[in-house]
N, C-alpha and C positions, 0 to 999 in steps of 0.2 A: 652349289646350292641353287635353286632354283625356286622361289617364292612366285605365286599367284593370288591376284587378290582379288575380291568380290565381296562385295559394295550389296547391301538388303539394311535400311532402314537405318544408316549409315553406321553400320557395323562392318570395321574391316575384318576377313578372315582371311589369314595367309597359312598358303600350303606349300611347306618347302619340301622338295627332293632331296636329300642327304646322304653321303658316304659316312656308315658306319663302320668301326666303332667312332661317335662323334670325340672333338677338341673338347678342353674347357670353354675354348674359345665358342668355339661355334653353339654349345650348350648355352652360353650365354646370352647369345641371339634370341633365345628361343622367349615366347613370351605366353606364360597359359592364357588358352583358346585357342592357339596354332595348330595347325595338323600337319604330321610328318608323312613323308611315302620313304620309306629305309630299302637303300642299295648296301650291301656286304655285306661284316660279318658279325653275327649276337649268337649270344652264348644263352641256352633256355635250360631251367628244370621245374619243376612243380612241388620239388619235398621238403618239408620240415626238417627231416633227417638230413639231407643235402645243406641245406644252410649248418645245421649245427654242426656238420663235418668240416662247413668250410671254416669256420669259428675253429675248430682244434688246430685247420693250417694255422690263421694268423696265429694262435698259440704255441705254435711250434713242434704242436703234436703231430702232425701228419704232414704231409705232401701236397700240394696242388697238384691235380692231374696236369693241369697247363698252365699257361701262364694266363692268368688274369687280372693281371695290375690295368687300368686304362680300356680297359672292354665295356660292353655293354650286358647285362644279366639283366635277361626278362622273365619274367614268371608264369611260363608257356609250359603246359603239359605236354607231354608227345608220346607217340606208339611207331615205331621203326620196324622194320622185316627186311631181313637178310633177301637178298636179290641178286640173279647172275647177269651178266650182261652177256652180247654175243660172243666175245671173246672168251669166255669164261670165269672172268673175273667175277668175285663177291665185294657185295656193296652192298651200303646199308638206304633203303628206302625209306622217307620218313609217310607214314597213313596220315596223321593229323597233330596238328599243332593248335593249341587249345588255351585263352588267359586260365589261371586259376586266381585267389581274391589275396592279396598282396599283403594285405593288413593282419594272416596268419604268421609275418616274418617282422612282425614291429619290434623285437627283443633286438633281431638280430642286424638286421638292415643298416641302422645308422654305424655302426661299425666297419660292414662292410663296404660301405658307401664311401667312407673314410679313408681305409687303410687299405683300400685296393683302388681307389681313385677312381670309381664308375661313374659315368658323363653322362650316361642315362639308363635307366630302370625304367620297369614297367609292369601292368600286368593287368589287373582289374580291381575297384575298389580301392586306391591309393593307401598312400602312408602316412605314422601318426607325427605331430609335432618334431619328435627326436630326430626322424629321418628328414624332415624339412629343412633342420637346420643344420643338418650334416652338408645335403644338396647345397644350401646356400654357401657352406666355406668350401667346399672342391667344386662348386661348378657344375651341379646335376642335375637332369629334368625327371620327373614321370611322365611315362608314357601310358597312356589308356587303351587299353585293345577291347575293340568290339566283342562282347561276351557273346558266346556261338554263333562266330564268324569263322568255325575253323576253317570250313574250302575254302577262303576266302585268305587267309593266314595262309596254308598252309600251300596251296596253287603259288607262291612267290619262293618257294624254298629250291635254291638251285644245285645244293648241294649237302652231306655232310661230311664238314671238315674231319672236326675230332667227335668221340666220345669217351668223358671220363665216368671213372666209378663203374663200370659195367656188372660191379655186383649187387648193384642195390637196381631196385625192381625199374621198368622201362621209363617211367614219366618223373622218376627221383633221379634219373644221371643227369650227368652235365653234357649240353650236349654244343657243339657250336657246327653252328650254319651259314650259310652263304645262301643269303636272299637276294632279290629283287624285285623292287616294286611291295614293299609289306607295306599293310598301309592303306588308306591315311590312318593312323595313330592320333591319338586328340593329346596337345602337351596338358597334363592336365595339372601339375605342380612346375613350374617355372622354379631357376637357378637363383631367385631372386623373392622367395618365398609366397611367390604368389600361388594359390591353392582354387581352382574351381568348385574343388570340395568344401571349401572353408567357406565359397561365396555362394555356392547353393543353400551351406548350409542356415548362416545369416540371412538371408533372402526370404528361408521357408519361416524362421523365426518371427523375423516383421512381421510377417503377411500371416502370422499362424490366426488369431481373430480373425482373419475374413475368409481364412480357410474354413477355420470351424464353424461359421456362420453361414457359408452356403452349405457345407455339410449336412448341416442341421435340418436346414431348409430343404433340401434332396431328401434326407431322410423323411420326412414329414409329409410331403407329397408323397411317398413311393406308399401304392396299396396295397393294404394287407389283406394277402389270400386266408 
């Protein structure tokens, strides 16, 4: 792990390099406001459908396509194309890897967060209460991805390992990757229920009266054609 820090109006921000899938341990380290750069390997889909298929595994109904006890599941869309290499071999190239908004999976999240032991999540948009305190008894961060940053996502992807589910449409499989350098990621829920979403959102509360009072006053001056 590699942490850097930088010092503006004496705000420390630290930006660690990390081997994923992370520890509890190391998830613990982590403190919201940190930014991650992610070396190895996360497992991505974007479907509704996909989560509640993974809910019939813990159920007993179905299968995991792999094993995903202790991984990482991010909420990254993606679009893949079959590709030959010189040898001739087929492989799958990934076009774009994309956040999609995370708070579409609050039914299901705390469950799986739980009983598949995931160390960090992520995606856009964070999670509600249930999954906060799931992360706090296994040891789990959210992670925040720059919303249309795909070249930018999707330029660190070095590999794809697996893919499961190959019958449900391209950005609903499961797909796991081999990155490098993803990133930076913003922690934006800490293992320790800290929430940047929770302090934005008290923040805009306080200050909501002087928000609406220069509002006001903008509106007031602005001239009418």
């Amino acid at each position: 792990m590699v942490v850097l820090n930088f010092w503006s109006n004496a705000l420390t921000i630290q930006i660690h390099r990390m081997k994923f899938p992370l520890s509890e341990n190391d998830s613990r380290k982590l403190r919201a406001g940190d930014q991650v750069v992610i070396d190895g390997e996360i497992i991505v889909t974007a479907g509704l459908p996909t989560h509640q298929r993974l809910i019939r595994c813990l159920d007993g109904l179905e299968t995991l396509p792999f094993d995903l006890h202790g991984q990482t599941l991010f909420h990254l869309g993606s679009y893949c194309q079959a590709k030959v290499n010189s040898e001739g071999n087929k492989h799958l190239e990934v076009v774009y890897i994309n956040p999609t908004t995370s708070t579409r999976f609050n039914d299901v999240m705390p469950r799986l967060i739980s009983e598949l032991q995931l160390h960090a999540v992520g995606g856009k948009g964070g999670l509600d209460a249930r999954s906060v305190q799931a992360m706090r008894e296994i040891g789990s961060v959210y992670l925040s991805f720059l919303g249309g940053g795909a070249t930018l996502h999707t330029q660190s992807i070095q590999e794809v390992l697996q893919v499961g589910w190959s019958d449900m449409l391209m950005h609903y499989r499961l797909m796991r990757l081999r990155v490098m350098g993803l990133g930076p990621v913003t922690v934006a829920i800490d293992a320790h229920g800290n929430s940047t979403y929770h302090d934005a959102r008290t923040n805009a509360q306080a200050r909501m009266d002087q928000i609406m009072t220069f509002l006001d006053g903008a509106r007031d001056q602005t001239p009418i054609n």
